[in-house]
Backbone as XML, in Angstrom:
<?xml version="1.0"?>
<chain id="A" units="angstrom">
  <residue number="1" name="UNK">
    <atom name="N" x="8.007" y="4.138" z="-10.038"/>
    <atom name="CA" x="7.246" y="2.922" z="-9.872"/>
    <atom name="C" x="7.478" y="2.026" z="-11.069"/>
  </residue>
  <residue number="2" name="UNK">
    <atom name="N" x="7.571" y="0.827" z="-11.006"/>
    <atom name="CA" x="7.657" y="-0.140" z="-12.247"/>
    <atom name="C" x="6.610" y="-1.525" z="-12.028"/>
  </residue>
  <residue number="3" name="UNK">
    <atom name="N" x="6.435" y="-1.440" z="-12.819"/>
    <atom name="CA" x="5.279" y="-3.079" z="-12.478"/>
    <atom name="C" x="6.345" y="-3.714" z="-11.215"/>
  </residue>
  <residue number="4" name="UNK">
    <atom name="N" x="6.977" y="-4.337" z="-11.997"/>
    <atom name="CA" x="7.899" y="-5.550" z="-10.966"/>
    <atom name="C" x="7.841" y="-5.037" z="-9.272"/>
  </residue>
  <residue number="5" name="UNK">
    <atom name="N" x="7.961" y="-3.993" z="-9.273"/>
    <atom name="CA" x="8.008" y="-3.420" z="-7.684"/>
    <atom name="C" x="6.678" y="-3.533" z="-7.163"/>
  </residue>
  <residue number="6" name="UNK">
    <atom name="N" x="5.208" y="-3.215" z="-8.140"/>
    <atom name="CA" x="4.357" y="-3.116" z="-7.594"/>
    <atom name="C" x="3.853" y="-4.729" z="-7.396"/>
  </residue>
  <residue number="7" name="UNK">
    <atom name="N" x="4.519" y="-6.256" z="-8.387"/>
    <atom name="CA" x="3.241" y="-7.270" z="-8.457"/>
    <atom name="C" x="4.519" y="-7.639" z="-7.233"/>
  </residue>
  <residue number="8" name="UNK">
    <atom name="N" x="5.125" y="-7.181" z="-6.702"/>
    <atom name="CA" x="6.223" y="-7.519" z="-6.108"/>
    <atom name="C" x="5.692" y="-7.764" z="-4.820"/>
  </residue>
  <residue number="9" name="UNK">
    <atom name="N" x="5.277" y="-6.463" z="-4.510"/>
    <atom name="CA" x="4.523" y="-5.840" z="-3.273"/>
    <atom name="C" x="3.336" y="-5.963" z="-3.166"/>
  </residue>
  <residue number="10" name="UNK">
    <atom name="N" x="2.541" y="-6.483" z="-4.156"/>
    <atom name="CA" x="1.070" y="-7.404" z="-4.183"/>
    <atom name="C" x="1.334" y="-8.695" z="-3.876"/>
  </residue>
  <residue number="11" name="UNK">
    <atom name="N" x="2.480" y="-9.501" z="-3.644"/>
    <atom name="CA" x="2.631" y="-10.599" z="-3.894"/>
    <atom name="C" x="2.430" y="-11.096" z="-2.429"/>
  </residue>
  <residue number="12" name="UNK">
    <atom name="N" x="2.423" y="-10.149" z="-1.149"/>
    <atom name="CA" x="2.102" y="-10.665" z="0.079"/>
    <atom name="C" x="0.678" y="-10.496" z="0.171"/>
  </residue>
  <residue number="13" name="UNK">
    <atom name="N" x="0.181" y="-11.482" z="1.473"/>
    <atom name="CA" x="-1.516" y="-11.104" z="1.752"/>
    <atom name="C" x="-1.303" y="-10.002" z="2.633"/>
  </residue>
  <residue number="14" name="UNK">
    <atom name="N" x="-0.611" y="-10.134" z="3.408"/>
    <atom name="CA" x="-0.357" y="-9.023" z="4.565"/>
    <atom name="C" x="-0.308" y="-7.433" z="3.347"/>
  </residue>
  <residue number="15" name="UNK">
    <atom name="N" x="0.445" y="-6.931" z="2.418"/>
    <atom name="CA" x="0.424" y="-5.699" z="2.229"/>
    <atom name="C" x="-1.026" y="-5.717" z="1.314"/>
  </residue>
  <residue number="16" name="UNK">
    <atom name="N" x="-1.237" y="-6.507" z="0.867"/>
    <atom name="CA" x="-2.773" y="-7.148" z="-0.017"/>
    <atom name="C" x="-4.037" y="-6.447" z="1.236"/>
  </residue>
  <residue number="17" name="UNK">
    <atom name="N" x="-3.989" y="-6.525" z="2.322"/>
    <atom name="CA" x="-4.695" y="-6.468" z="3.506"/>
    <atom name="C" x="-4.777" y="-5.147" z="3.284"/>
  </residue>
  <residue number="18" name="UNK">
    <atom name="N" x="-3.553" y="-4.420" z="3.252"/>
    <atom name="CA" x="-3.193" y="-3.166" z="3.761"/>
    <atom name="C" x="-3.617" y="-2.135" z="2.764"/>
  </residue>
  <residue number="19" name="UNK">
    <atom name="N" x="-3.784" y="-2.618" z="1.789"/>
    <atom name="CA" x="-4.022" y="-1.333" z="0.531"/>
    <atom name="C" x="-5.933" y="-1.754" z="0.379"/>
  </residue>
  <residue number="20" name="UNK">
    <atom name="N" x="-6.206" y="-2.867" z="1.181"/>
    <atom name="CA" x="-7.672" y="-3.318" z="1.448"/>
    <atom name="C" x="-7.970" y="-2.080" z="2.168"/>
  </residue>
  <residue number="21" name="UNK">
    <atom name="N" x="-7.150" y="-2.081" z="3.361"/>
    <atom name="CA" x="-7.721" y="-1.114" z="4.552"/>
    <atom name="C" x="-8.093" y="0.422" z="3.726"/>
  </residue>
  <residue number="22" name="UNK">
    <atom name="N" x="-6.840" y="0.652" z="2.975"/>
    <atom name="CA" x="-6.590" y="1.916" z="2.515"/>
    <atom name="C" x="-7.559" y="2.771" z="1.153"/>
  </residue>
  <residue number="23" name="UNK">
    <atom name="N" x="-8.208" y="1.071" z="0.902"/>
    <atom name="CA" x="-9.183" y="1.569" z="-0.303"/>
    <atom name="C" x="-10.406" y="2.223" z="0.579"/>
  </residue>
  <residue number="24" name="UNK">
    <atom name="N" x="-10.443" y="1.642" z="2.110"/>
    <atom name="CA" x="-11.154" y="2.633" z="2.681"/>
    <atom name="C" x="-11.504" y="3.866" z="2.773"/>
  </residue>
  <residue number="25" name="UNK">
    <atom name="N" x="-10.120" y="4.471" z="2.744"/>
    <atom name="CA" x="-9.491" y="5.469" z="3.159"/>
    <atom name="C" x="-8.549" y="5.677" z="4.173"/>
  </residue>
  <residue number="26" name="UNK">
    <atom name="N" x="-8.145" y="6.995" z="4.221"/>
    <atom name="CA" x="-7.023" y="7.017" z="4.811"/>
    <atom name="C" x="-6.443" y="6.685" z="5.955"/>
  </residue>
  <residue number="27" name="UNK">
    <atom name="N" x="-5.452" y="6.526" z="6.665"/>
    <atom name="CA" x="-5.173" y="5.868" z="7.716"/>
    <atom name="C" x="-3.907" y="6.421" z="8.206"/>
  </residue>
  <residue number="28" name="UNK">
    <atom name="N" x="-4.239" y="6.595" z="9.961"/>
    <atom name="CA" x="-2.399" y="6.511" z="10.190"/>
    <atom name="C" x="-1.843" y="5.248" z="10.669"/>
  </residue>
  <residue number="29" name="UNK">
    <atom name="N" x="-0.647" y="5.287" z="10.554"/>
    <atom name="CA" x="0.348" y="4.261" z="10.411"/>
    <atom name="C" x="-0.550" y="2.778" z="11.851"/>
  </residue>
  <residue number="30" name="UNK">
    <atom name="N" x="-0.439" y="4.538" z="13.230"/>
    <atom name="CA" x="-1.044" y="2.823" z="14.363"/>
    <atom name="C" x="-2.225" y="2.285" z="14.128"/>
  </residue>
  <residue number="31" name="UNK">
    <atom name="N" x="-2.800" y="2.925" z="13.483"/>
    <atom name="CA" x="-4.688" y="2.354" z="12.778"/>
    <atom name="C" x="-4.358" y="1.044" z="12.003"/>
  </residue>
  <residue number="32" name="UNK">
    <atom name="N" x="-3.766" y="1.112" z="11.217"/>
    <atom name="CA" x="-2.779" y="-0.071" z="10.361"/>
    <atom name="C" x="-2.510" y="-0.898" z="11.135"/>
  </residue>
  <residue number="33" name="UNK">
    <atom name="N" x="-1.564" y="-0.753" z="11.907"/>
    <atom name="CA" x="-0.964" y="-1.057" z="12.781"/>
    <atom name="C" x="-1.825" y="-2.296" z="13.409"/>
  </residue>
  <residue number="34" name="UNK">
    <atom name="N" x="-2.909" y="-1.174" z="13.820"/>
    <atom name="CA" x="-3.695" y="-2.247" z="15.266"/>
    <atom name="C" x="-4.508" y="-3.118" z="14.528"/>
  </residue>
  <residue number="35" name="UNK">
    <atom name="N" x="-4.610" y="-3.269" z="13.354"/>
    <atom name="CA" x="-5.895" y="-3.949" z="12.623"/>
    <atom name="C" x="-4.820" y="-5.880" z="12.230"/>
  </residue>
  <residue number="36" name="UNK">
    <atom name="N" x="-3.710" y="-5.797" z="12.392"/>
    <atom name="CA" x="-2.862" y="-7.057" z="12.531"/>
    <atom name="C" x="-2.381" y="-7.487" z="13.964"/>
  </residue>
  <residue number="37" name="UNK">
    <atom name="N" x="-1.896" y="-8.506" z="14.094"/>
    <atom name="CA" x="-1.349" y="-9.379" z="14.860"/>
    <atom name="C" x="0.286" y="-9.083" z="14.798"/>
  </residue>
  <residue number="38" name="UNK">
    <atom name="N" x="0.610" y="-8.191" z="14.511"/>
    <atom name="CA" x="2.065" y="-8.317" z="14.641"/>
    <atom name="C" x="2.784" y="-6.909" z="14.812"/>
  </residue>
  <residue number="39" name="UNK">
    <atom name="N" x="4.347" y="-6.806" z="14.846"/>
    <atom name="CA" x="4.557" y="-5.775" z="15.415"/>
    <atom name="C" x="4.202" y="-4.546" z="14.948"/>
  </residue>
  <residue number="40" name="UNK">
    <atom name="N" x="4.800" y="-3.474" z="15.208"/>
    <atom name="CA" x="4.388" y="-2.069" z="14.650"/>
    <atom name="C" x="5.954" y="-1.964" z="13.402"/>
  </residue>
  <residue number="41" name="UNK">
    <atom name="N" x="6.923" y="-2.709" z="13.717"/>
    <atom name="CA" x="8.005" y="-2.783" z="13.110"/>
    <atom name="C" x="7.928" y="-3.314" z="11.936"/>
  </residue>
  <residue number="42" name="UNK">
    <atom name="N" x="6.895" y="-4.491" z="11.932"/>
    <atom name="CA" x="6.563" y="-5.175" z="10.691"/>
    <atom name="C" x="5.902" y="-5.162" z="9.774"/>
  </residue>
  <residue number="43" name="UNK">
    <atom name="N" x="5.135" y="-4.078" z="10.413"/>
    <atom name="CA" x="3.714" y="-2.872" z="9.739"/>
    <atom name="C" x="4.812" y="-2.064" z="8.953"/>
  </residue>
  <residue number="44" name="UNK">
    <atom name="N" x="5.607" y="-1.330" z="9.544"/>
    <atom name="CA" x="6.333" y="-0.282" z="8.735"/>
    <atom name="C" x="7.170" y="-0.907" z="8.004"/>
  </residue>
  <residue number="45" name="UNK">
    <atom name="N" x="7.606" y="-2.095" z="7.494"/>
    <atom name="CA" x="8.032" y="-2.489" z="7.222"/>
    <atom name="C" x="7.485" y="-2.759" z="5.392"/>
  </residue>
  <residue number="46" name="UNK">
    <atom name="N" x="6.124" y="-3.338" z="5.886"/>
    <atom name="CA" x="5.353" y="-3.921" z="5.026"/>
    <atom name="C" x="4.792" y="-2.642" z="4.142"/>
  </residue>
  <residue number="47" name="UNK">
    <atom name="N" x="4.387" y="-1.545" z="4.976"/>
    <atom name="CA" x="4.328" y="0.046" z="4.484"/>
    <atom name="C" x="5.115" y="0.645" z="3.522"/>
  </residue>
  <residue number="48" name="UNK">
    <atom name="N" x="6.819" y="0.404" z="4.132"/>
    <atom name="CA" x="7.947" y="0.715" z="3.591"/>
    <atom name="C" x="7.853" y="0.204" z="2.079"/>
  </residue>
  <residue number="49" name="UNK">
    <atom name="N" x="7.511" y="-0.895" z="1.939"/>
    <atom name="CA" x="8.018" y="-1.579" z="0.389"/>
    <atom name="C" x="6.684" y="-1.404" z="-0.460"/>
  </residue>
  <residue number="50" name="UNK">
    <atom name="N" x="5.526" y="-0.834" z="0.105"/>
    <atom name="CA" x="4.282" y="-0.437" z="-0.678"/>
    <atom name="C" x="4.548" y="0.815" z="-1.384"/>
  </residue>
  <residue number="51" name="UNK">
    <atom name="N" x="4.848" y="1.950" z="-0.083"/>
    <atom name="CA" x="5.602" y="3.206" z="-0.695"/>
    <atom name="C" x="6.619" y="3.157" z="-1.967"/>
  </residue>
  <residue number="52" name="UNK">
    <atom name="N" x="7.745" y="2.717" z="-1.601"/>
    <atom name="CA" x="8.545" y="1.959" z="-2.668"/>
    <atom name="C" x="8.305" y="1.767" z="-3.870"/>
  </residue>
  <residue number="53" name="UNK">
    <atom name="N" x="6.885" y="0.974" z="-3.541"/>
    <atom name="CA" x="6.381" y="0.255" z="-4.921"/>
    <atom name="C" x="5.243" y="1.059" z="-5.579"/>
  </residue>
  <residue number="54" name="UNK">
    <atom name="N" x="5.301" y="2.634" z="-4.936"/>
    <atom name="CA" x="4.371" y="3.701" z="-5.591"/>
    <atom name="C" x="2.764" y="3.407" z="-5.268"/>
  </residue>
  <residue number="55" name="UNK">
    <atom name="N" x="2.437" y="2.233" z="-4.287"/>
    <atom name="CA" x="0.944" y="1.708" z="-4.116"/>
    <atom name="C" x="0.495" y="3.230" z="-3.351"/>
  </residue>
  <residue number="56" name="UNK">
    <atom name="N" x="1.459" y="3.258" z="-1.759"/>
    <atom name="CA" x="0.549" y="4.262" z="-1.324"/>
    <atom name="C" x="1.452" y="5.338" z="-1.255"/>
  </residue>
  <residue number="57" name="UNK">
    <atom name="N" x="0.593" y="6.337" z="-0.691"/>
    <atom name="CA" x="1.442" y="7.829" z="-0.251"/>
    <atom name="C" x="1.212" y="7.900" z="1.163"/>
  </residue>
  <residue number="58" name="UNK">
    <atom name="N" x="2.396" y="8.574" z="1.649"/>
    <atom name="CA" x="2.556" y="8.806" z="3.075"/>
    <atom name="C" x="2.673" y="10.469" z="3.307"/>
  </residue>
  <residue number="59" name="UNK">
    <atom name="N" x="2.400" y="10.963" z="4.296"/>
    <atom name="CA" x="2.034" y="12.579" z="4.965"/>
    <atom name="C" x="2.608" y="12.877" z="5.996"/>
  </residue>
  <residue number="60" name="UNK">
    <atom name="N" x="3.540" y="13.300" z="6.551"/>
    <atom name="CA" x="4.117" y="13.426" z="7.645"/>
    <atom name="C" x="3.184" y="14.518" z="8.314"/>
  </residue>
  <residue number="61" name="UNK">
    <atom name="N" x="2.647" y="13.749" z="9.767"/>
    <atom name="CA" x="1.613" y="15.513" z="10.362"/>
    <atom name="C" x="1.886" y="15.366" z="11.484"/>
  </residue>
  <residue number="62" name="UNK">
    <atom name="N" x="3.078" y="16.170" z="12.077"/>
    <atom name="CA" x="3.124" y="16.288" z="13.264"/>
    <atom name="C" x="4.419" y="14.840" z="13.396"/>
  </residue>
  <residue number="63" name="UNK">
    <atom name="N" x="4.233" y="13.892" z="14.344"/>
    <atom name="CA" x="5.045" y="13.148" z="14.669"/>
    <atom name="C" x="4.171" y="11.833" z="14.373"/>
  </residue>
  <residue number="64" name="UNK">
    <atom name="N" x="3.308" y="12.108" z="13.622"/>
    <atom name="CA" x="2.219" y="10.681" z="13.102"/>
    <atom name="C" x="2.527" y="10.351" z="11.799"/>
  </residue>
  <residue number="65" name="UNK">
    <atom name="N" x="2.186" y="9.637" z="11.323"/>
    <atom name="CA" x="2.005" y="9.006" z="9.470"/>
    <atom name="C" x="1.045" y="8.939" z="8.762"/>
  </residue>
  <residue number="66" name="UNK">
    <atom name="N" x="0.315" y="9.273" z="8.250"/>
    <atom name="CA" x="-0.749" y="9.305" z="7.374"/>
    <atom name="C" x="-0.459" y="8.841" z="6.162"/>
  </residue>
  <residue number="67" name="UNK">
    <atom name="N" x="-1.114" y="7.353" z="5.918"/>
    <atom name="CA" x="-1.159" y="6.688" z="4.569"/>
    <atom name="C" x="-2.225" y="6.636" z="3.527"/>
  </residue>
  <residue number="68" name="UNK">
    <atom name="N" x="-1.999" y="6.770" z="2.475"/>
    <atom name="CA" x="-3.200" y="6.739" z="1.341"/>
    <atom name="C" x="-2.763" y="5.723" z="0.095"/>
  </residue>
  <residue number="69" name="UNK">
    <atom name="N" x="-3.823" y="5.157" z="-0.461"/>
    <atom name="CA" x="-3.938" y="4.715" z="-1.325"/>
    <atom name="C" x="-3.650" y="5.432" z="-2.610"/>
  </residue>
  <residue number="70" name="UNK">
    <atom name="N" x="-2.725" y="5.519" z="-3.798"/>
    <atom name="CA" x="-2.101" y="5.764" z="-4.568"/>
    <atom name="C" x="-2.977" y="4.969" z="-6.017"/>
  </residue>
  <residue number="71" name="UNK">
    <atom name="N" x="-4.245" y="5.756" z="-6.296"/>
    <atom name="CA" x="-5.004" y="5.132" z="-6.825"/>
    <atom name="C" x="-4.543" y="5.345" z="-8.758"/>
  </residue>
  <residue number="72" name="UNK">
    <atom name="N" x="-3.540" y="6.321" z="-8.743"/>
    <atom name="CA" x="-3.191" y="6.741" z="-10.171"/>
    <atom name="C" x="-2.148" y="5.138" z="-10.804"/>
  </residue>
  <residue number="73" name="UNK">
    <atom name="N" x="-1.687" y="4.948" z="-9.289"/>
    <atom name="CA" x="-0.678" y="3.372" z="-9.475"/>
    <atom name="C" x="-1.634" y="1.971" z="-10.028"/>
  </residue>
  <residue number="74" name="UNK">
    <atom name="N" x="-2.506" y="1.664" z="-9.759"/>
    <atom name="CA" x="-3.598" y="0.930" z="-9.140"/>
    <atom name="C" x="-4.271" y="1.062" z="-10.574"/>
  </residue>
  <residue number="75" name="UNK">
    <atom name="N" x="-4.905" y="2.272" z="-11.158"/>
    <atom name="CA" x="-4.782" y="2.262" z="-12.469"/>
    <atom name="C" x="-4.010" y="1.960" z="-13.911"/>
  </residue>
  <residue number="76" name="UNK">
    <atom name="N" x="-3.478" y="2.235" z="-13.202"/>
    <atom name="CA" x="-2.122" y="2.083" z="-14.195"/>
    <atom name="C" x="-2.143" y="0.271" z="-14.302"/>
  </residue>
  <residue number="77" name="UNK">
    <atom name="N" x="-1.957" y="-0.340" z="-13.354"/>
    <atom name="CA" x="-1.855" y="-1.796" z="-13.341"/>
    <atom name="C" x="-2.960" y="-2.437" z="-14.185"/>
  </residue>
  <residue number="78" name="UNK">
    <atom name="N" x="-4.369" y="-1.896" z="-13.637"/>
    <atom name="CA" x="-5.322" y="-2.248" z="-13.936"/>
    <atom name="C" x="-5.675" y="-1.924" z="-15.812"/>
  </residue>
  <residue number="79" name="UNK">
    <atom name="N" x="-5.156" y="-1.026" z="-15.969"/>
    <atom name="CA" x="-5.165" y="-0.702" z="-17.489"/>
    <atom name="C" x="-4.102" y="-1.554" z="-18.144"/>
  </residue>
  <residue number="80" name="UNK">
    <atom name="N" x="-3.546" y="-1.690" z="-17.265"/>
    <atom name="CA" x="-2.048" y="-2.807" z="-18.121"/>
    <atom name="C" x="-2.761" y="-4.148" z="-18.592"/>
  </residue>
  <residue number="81" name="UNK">
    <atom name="N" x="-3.498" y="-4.651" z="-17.256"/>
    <atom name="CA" x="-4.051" y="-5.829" z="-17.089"/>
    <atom name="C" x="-5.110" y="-6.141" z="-18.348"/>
  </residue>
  <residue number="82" name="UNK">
    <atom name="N" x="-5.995" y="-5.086" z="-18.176"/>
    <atom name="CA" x="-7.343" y="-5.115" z="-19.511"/>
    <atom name="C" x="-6.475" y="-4.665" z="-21.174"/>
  </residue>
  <residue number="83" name="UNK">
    <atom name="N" x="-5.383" y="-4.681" z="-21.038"/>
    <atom name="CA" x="-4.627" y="-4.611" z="-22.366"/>
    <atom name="C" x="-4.263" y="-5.787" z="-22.829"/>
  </residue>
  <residue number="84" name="UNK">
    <atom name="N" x="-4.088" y="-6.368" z="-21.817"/>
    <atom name="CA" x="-3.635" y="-8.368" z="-22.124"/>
    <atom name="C" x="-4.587" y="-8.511" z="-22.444"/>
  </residue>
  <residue number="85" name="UNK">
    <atom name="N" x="-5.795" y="-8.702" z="-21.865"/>
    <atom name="CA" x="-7.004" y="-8.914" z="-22.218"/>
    <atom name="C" x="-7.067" y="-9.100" z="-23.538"/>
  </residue>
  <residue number="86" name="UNK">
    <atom name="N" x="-6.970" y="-7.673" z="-24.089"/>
    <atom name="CA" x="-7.331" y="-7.376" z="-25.313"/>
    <atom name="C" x="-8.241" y="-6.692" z="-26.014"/>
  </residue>
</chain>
């Protein structure tokens, strides 16, 4: 994970939405899925470059997806952030 990948992948509202859903808790992929207006292609898509960017973790169970929020990442940012601070 590197910053740049993660403010990268914060930088949409759509994956912004998605790590919303996920602070919920966990989710599979069509739960995600059904909570937008758009395809299931564009969901995994948007998924794809979160993973990537170390936001969430994914679970393979069975022939489903199970996503989570990657809250050690999320810290990490957030401690970066209150260091500018000062």
């Amino acid at each position: 994970m590197s910053f740049a990948d993660a403010f990268r992948a914060l930088s949409d509202p759509t994956r912004r939405e998605i790590l919303r859903l996920l602070s919920k808790g966990d989710m599979y992929a069509g739960e995600i899925a059904g909570s937008f207006d758009m395809t299931g292609a564009t969901i995994s898509h948007h998924l794809s470059i979160l993973k990537q960017a170390g936001l969430v973790d994914e679970e393979k169970q069975g022939k489903y997806i199970r996503y989570s929020l990657n809250t050690s990442v999320v810290d990490d940012i957030i401690r970066w952030m209150l260091e500018l601070k000062g």
